[in-house]
RODO-578759 format. One record per residue: y, x, z of N, C-alpha, C, CB in turn. Coordinates in steps of 0.1 Angstrom, whole numbers, padded with zeros to 4 digits, always signed. Last residue first. Glycine has a CB too. Layout:
YXZYXZYXZYXZ
...
This chain:
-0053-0140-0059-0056-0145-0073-0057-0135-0087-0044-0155-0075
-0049-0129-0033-0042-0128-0038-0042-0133-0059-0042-0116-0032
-0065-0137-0006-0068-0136-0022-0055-0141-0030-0083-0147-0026
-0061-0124+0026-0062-0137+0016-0066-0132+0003-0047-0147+0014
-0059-0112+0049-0049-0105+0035-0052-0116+0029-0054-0090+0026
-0083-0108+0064-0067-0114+0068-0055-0118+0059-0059-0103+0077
-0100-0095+0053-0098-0110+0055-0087-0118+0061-0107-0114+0061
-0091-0068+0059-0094-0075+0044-0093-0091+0048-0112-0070+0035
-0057-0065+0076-0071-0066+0074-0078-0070+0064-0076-0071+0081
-0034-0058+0088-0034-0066+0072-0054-0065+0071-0022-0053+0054
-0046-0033+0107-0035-0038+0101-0037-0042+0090-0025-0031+0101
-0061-0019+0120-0061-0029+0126-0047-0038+0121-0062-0025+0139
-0092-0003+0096-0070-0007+0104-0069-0019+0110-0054-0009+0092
-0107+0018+0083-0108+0005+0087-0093+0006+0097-0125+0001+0095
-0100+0037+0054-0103+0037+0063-0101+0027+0071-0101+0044+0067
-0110+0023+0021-0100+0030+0024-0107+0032+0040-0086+0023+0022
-0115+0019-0011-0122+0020-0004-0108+0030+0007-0137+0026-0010
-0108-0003-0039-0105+0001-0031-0116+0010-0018-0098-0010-0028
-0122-0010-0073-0125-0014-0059-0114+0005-0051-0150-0015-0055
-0117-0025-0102-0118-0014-0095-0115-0016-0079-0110-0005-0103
-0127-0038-0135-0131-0037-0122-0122-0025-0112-0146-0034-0123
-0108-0053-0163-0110-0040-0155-0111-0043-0142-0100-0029-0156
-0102-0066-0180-0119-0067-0179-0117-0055-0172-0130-0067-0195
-0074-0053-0202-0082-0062-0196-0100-0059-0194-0079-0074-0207
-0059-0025-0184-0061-0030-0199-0071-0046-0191-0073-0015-0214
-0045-0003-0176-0060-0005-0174-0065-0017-0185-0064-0008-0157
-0013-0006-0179-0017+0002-0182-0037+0005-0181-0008+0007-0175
-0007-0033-0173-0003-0030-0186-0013-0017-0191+0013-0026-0186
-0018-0034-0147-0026-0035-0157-0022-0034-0169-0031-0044-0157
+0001-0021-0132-0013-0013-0137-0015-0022-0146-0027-0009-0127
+0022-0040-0138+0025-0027-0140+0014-0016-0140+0034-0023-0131
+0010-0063-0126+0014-0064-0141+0018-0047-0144+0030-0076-0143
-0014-0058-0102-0005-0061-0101+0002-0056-0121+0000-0056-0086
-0045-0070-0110-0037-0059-0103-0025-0065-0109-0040-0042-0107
-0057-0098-0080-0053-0095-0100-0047-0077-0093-0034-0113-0112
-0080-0095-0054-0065-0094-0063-0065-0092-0076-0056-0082-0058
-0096-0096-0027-0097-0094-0042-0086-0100-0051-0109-0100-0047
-0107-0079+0000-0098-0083-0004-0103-0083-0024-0084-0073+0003
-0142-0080+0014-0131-0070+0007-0120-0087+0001-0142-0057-0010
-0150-0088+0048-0152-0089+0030-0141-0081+0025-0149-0107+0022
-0158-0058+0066-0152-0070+0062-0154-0074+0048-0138-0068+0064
-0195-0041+0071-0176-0045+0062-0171-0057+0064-0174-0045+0044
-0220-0048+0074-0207-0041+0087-0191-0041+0080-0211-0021+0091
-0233-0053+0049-0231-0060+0057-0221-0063+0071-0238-0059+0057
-0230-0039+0021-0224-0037+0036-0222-0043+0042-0216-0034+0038
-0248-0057+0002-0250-0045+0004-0241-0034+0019-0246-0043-0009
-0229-0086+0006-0241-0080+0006-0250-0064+0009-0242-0084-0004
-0207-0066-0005-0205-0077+0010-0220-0073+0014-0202-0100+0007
-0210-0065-0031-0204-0047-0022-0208-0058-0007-0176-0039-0025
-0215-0088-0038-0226-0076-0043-0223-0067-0027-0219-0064-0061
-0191-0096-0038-0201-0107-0032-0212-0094-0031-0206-0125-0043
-0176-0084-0053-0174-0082-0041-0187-0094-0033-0156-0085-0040
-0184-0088-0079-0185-0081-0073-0186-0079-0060-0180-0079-0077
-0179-0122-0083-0193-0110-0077-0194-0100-0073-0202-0107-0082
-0153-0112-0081-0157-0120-0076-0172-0120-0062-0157-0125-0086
-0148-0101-0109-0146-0096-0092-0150-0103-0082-0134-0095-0087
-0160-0121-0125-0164-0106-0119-0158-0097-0109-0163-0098-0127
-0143-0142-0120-0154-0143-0121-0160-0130-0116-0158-0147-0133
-0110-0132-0126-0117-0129-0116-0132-0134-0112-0110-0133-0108
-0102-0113-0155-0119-0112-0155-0121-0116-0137-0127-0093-0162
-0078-0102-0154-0082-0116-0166-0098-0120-0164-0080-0110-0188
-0082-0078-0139-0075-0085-0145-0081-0091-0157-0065-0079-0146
-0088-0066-0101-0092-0071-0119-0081-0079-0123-0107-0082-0122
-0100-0053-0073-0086-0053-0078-0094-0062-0096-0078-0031-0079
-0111-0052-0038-0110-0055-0054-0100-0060-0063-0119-0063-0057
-0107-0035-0007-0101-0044-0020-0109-0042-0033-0085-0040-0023
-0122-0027+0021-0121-0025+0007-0118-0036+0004-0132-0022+0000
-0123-0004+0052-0119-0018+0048-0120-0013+0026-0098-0023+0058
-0145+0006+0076-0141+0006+0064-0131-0007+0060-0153+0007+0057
-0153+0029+0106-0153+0017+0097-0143+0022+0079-0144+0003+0109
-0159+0053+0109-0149+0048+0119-0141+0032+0117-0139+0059+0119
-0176+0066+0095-0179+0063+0107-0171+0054+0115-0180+0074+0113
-0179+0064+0067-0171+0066+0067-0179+0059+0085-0159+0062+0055
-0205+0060+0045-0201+0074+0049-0190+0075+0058-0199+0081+0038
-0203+0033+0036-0213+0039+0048-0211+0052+0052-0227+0039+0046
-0181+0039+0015-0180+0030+0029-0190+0031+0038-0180+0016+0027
-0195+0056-0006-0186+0059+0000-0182+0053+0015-0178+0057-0009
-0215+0044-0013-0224+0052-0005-0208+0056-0003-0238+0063-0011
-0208+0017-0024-0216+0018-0010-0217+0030-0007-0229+0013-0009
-0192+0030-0042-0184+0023-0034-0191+0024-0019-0181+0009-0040
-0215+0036-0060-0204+0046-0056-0197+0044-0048-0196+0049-0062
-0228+0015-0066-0236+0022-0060-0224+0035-0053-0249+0026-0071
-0204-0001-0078-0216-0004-0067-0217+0006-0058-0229-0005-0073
-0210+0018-0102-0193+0014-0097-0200+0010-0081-0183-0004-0110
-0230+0014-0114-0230+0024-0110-0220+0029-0101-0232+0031-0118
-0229-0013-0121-0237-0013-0109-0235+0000-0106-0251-0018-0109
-0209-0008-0141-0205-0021-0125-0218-0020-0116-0203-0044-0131
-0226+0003-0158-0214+0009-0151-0208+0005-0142-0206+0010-0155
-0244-0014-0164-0244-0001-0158-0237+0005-0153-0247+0006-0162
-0227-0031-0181-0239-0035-0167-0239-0024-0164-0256-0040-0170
-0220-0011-0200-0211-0021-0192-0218-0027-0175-0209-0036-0205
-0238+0014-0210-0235+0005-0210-0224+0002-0200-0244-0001-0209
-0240+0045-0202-0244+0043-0213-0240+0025-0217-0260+0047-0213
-0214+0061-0181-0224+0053-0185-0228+0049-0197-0224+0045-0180
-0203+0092-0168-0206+0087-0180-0218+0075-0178-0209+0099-0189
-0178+0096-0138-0192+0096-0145-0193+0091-0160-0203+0087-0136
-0151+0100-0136-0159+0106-0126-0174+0105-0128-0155+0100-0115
-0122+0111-0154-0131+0103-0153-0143+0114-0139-0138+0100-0172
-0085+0104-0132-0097+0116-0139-0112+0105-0142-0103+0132-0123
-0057+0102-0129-0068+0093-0134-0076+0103-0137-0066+0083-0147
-0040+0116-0101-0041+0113-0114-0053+0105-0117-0042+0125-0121
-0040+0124-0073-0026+0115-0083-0027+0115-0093-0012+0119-0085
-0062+0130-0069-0052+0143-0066-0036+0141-0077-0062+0160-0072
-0078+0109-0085-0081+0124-0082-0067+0132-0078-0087+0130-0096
-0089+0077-0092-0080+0085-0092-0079+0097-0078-0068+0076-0094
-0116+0074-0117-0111+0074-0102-0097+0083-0102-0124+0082-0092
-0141+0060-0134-0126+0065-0132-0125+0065-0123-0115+0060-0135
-0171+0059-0155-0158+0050-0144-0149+0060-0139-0164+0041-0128
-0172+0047-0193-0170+0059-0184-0162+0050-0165-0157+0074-0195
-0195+0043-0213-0187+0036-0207-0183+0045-0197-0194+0023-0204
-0205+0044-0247-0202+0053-0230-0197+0047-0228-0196+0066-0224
-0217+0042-0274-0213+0028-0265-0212+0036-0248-0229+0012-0266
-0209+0067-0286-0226+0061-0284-0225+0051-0270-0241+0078-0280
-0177+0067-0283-0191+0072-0287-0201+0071-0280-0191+0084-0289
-0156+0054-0273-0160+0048-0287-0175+0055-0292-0147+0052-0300
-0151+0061-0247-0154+0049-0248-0160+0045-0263-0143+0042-0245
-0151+0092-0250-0164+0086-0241-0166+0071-0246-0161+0086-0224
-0121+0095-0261-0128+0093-0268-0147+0091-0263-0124+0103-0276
-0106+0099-0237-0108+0084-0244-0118+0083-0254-0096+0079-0252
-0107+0123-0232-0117+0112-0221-0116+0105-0228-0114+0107-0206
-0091+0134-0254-0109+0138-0251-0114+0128-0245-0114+0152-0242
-0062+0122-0242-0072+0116-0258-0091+0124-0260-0059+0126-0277
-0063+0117-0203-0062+0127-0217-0070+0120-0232-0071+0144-0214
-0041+0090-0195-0059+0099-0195-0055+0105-0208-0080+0088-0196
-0022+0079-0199-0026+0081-0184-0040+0089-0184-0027+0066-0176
-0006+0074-0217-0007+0084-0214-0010+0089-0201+0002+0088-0219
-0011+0048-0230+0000+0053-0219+0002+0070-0212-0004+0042-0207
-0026+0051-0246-0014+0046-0250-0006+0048-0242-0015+0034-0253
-0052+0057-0231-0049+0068-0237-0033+0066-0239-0057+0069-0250
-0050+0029-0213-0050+0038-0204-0047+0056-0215-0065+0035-0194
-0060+0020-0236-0042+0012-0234-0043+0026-0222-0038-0013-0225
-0084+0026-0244-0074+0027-0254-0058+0029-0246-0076+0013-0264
-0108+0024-0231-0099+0037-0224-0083+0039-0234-0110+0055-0223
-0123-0006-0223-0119+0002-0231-0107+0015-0226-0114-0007-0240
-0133-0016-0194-0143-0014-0206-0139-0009-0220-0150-0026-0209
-0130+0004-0169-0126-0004-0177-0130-0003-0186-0116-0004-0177
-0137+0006-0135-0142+0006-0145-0136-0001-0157-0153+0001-0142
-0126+0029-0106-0129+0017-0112-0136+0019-0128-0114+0008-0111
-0116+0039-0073-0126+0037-0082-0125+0026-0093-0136+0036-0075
-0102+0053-0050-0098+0042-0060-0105+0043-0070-0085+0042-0065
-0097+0057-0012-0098+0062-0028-0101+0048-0035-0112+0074-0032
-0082+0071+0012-0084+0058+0005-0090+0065-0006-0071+0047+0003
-0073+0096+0029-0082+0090+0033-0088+0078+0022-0077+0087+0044
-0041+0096+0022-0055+0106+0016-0065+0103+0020-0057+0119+0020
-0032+0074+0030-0030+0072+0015-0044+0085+0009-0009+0078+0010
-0030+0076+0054-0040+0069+0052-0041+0065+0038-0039+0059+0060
-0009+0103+0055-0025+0102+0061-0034+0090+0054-0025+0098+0078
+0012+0087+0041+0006+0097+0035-0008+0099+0044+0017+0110+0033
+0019+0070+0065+0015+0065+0053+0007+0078+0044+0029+0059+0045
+0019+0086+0088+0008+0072+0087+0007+0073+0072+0016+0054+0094
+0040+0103+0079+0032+0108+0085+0018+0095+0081+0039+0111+0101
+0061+0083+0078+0057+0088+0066+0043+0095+0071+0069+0098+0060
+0062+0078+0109+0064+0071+0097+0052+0074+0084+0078+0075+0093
+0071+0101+0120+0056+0096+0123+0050+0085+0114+0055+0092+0137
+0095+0104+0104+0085+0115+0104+0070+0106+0109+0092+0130+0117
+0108+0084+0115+0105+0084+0104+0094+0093+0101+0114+0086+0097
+0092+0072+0148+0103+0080+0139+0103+0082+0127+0106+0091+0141
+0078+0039+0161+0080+0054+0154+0088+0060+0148+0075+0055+0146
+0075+0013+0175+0087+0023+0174+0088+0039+0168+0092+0025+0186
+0059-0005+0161+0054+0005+0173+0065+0015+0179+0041+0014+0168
+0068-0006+0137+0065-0014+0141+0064-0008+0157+0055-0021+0133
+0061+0019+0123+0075+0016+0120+0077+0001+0133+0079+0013+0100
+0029+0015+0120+0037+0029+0128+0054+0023+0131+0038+0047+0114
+0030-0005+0106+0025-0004+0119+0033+0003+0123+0012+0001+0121
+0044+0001+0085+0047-0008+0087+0044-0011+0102+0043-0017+0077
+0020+0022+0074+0035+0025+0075+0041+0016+0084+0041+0024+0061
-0003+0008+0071+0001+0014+0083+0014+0022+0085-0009+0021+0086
+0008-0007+0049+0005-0011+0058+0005-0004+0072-0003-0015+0056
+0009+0018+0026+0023+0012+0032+0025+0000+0046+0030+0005+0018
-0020+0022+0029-0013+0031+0034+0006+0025+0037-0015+0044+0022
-0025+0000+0011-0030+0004+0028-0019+0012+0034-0046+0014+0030
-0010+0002-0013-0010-0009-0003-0011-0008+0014-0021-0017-0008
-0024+0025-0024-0017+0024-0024-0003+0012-0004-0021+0023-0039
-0044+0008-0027-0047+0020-0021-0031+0030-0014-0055+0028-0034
-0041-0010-0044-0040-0016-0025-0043-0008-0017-0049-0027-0019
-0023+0009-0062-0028-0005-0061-0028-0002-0047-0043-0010-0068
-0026+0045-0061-0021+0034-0066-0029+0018-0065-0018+0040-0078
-0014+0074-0050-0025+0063-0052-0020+0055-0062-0030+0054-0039
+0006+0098-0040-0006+0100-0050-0016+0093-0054-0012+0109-0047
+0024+0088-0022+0015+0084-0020-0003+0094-0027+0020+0070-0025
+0050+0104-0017+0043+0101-0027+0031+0100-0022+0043+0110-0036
+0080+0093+0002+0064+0098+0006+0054+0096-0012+0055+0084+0024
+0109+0102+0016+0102+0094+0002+0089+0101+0005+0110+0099-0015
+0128+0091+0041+0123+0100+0035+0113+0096+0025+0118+0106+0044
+0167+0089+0049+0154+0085+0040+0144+0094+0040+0156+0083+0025
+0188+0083+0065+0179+0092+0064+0166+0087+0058+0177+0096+0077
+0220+0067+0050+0207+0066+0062+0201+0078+0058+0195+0054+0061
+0240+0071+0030+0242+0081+0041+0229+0080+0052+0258+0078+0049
+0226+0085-0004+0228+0076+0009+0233+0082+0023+0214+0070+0013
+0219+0097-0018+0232+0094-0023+0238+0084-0013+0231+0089-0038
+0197+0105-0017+0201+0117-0018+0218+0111-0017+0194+0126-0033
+0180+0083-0025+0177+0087-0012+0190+0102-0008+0159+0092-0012
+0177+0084-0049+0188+0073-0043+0193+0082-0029+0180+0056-0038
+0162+0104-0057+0176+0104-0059+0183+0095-0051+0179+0101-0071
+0138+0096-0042+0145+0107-0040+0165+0108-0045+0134+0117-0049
+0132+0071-0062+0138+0068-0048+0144+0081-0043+0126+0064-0037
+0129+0085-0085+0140+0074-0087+0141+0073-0073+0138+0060-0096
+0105+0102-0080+0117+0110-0082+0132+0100-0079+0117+0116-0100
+0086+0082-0076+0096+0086-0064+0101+0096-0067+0091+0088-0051
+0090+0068-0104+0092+0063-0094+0098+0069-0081+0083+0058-0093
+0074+0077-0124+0084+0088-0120+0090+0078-0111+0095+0097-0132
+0038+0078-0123+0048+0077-0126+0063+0084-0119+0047+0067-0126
+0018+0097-0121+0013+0084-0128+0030+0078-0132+0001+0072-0115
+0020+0112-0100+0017+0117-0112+0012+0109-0126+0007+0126-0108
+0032+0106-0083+0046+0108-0093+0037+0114-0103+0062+0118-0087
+0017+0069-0070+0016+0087-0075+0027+0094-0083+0003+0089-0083
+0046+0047-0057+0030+0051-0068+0032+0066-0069+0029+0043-0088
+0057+0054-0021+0055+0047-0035+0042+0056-0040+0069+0048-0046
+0077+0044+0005+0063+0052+0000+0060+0047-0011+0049+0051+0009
+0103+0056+0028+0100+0052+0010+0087+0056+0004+0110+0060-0001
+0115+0050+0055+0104+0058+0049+0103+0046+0034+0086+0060+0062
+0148+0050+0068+0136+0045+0057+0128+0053+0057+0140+0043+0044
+0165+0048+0101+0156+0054+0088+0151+0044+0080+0142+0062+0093
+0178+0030+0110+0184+0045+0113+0173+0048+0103+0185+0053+0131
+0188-0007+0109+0175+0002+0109+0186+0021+0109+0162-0003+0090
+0211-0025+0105+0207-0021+0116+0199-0008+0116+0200-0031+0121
+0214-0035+0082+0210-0045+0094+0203-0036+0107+0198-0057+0087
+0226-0012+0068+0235-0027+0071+0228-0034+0083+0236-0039+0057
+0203-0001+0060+0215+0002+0071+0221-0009+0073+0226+0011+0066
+0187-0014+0043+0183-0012+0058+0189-0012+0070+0179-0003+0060
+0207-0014+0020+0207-0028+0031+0197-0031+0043+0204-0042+0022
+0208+0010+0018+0217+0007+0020+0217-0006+0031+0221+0008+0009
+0179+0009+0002+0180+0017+0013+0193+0015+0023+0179+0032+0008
+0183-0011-0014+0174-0010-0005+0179-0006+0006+0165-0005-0008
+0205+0005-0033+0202-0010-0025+0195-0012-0015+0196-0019-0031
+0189+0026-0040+0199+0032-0029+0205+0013-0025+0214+0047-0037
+0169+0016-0057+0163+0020-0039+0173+0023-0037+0152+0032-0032
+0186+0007-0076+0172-0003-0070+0173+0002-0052+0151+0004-0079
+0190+0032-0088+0203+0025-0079+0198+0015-0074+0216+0020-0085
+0171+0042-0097+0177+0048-0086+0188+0037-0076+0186+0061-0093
+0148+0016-0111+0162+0029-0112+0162+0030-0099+0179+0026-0119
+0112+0018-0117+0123+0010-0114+0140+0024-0111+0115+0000-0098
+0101+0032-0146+0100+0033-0130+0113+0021-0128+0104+0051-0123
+0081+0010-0166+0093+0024-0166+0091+0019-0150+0113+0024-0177
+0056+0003-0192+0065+0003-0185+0074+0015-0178+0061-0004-0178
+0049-0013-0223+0049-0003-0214+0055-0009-0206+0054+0009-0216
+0029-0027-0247+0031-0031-0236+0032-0013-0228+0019-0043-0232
+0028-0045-0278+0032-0032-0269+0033-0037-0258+0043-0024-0272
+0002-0066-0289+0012-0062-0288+0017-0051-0282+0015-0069-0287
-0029-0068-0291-0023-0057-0302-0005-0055-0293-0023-0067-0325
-0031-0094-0281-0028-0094-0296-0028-0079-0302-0013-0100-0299
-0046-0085-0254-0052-0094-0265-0048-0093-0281-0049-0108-0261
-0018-0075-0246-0031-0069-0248-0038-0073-0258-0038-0072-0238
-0002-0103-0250+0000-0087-0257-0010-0082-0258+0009-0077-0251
-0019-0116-0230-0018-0119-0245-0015-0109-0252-0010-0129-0249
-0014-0103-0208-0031-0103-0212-0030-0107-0227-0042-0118-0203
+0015-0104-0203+0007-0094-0204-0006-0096-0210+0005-0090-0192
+0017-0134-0199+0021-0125-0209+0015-0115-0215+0028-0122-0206
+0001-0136-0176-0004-0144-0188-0002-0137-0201+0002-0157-0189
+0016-0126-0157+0002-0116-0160-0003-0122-0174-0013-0118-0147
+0039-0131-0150+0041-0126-0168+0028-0116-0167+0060-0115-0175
+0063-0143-0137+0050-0149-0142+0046-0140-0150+0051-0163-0148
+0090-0123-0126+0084-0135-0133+0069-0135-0135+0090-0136-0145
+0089-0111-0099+0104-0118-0103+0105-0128-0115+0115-0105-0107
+0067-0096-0096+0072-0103-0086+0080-0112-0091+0079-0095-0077
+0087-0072-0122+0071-0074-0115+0071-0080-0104+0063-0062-0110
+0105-0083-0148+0101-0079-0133+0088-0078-0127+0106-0088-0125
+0104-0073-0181+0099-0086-0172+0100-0074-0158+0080-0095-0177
+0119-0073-0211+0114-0067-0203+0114-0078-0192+0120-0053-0200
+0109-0073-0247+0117-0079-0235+0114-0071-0223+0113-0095-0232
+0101-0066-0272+0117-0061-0268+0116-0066-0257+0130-0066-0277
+0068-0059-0259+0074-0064-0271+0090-0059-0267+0072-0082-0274
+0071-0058-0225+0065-0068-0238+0072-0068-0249+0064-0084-0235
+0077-0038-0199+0084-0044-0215+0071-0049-0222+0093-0031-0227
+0080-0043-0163+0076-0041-0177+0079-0047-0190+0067-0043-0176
+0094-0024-0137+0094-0031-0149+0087-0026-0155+0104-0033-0157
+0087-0031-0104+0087-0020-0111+0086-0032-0130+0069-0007-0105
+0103-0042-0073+0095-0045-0083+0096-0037-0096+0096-0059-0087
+0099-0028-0044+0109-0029-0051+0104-0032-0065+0116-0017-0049
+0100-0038-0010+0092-0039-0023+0104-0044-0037+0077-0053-0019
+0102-0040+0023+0109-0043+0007+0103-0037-0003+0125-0037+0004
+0104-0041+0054+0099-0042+0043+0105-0046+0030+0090-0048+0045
+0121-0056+0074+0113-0042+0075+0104-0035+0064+0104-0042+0088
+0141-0070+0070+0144-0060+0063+0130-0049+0070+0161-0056+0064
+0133-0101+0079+0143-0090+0088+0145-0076+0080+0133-0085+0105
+0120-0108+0055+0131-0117+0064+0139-0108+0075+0122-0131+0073
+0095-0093+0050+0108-0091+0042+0124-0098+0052+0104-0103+0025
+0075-0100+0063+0080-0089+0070+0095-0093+0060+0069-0071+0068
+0059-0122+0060+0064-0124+0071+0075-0113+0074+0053-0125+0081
+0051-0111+0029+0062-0125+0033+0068-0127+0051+0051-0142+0030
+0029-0098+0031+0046-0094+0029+0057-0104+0030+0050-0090+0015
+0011-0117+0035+0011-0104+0045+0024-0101+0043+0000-0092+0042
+0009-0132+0012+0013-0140+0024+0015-0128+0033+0001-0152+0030
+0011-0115-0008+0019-0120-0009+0025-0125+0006+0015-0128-0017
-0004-0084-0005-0008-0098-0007+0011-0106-0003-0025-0103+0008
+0005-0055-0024+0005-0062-0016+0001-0075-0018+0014-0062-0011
+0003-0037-0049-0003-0049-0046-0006-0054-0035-0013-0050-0052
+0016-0014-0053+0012-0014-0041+0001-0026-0041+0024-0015-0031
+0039-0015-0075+0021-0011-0076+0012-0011-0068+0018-0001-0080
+0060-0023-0067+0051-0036-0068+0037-0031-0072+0056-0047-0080
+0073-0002-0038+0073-0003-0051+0062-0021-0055+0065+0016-0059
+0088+0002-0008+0079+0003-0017+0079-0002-0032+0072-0001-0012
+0102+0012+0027+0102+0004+0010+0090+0005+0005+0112+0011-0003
+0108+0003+0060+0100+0008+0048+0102+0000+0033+0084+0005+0052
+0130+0012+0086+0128+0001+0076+0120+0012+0064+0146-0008+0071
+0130+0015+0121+0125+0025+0109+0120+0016+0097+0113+0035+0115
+0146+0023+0151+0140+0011+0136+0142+0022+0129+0151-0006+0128
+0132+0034+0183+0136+0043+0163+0132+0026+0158+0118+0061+0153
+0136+0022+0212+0128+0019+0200+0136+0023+0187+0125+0003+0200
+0154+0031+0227+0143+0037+0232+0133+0028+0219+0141+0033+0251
+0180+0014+0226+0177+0032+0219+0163+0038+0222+0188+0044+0227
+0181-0011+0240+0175-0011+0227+0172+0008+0221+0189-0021+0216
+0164-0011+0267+0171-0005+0263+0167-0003+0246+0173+0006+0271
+0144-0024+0284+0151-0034+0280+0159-0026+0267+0160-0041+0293
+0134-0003+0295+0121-0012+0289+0130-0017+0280+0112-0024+0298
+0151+0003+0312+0146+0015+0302+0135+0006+0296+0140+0031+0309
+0155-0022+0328+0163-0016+0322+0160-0005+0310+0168-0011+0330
+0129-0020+0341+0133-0031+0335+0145-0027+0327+0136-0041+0344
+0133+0010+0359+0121+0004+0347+0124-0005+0339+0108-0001+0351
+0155-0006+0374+0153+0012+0366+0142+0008+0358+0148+0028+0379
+0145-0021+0391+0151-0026+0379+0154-0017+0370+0162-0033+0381
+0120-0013+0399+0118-0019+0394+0129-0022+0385+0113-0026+0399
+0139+0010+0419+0133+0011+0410+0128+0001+0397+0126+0014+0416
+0152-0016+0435+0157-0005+0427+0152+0000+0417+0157+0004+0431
+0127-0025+0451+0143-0033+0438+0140-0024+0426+0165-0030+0444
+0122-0005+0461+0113-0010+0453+0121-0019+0443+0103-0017+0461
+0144+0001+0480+0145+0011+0472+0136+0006+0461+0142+0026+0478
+0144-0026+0498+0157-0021+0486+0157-0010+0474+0168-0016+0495
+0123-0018+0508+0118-0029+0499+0134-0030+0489+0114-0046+0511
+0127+0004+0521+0119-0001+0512+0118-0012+0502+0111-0003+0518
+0149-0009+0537+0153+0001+0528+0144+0002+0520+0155+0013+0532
+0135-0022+0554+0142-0029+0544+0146-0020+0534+0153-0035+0548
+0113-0006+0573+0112-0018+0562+0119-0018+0549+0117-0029+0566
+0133+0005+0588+0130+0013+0581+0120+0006+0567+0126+0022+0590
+0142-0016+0603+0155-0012+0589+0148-0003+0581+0172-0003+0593
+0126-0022+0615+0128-0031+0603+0133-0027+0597+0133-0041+0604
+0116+0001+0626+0103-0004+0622+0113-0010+0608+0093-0017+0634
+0141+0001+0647+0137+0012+0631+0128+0008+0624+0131+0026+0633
+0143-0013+0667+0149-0016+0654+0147-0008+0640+0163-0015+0656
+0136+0003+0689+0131-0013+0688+0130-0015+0668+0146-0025+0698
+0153+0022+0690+0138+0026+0683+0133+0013+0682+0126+0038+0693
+0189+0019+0685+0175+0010+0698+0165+0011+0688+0177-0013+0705
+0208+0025+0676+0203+0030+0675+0191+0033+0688+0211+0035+0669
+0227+0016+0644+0219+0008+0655+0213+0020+0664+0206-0002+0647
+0263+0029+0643+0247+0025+0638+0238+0022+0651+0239+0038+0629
+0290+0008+0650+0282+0020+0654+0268+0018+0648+0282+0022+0669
């Protein structure tokens, strides 16, 4: 028979408390515990990103990251980006005259990828790659993406290098944090419009050869010693001033970067990017440090073999992006 001496209610009316507090608590422990309450959401990318090595290395081992290396041809051969040595290569072709292009990586690259997200598990990809106005790269992921049964979504970045880079970082955040693809891609394209990409190269020949700047802008470099700096504009290479020298142009390069990073309220982060020339990036970035004292140091990287085929040798160009609590400049190392 139930108890029913008022003596006794105090306790039972206790215990049930403290049974319904169980309860609960294990209701929460359970919806905490529950793998469906975290979206995997595996990210690709391309090698124009110039990721740092050590930063991509922790992620590859579980598939939340992949980086799909973009070819280049020397002469008849063609080389991996990542897969061989071949900045040396590259600089000599340059140096000799030889040919040097490249091509998007294929379709059937990213439906690998994208395939072996699935396999371990993940329910989306977000695919963020180089500008499609620079290359045809995320037409090649779109296709894959089309031939898969995961849910891909392909994000044109419209950058390129560590501008590029940033933006597949806070990809990696978001995807990290349990995001959906949509909030995914969302991160990467936001922090891909926010970055810009300034630089300086002291000839506009291999950037005409490739058909990355129109033959009028090239012609600034051969008349009355111009030196012009560059920026990329709405996925393309546009020039953005005329200098009369080389010195001038790395300090007018400077002066463009600082007044971009103090303009930005919510901090800053910046990379330096060169090839065959890191002495000058070097200082560079010793300059931009100096002059922003509230910045992290900036990251400083060779570019990766697929721009520089295309920017040629002795080319400066600095990153300027919004400040993250992801891959940070000094966190990122020096990528050589």
């Amino acid at each position: 028979m139930p108890n029913r001496d008022p003596a006794a209610w105090p306790w039972i009316r206790s215990r049930l408390a403290a049974v319904r507090a169980k309860q609960d608590a294990a209701r929460r422990d359970s919806a905490a515990a529950r793998p469906d309450v975290v979206v995997r959401t595996a990210v690709v990318t391309d090698s124009a990103a110039a990721l740092p090595a050590d930063w991509t290395a922790g992620l590859s081992g579980d598939g939340r990251l992949t980086v799909i290396p973009m070819p280049v041809m020397v002469g008849d051969e063609i080389y991996g980006e990542g897969e061989d040595d071949i900045s040396e290569t590259i600089a000599l072709a340059l140096a000799s005259g030889t040919s040097v292009k490249t091509s998007r990586p294929s379709p059937g690259q990213f439906e690998q990828a994208y395939l072996a997200a699935q396999r371990r598990g993940y329910e989306a990809v977000v695919s963020v790659h180089i500008s499609g106005g620079l290359s045809g790269t995320a037409d090649a992921a779109r296709l894959a993406a089309a031939r898969v049964g995961i849910h891909v979504e392909v994000v044109d970045s419209a950058t390129v290098g560590m501008a590029l880079g940033m933006a597949v970082q806070e990809s990696v955040r978001a995807a990290s944090e349990g995001a959906g693809a949509g909030a995914v891609a969302a991160a990467a394209a936001g922090q891909a419009a926010s970055t810009k990409v300034y630089f300086y190269v002291p000839s506009l020949e291999q950037l005409r050869r490739g058909g990355r700047i129109g033959a009028a802008a090239s012609l600034w470099g051969t008349m009355l010693a111009i030196k012009p700096i560059l920026a990329v504009d709405g996925g393309k290479i546009v020039p953005l001033e005329k200098v009369r020298s080389a010195a001038r142009a790395v300090a007018r390069l400077e002066e463009i970067v600082a007044a971009d990073a103090s303009a930005r309220p919510d901090g800053v982060r910046l990379a330096v990017h060169h090839f065959g020339n890191p002495v000058e990036a070097e200082s560079l970035a010793g300059r931009l440090a100096a002059a922003l004292p509230h910045c992290p140091p900036a990251q400083i990287s060779s570019l990766p073999a697929v721009l520089a085929a295309h920017a040629g040798l002795g080319v400066l160009a600095v990153i300027v992006g919004d400040g993250s609590a992801v891959g940070g400049s000094s966190d990122a190392g020096d990528a050589g």
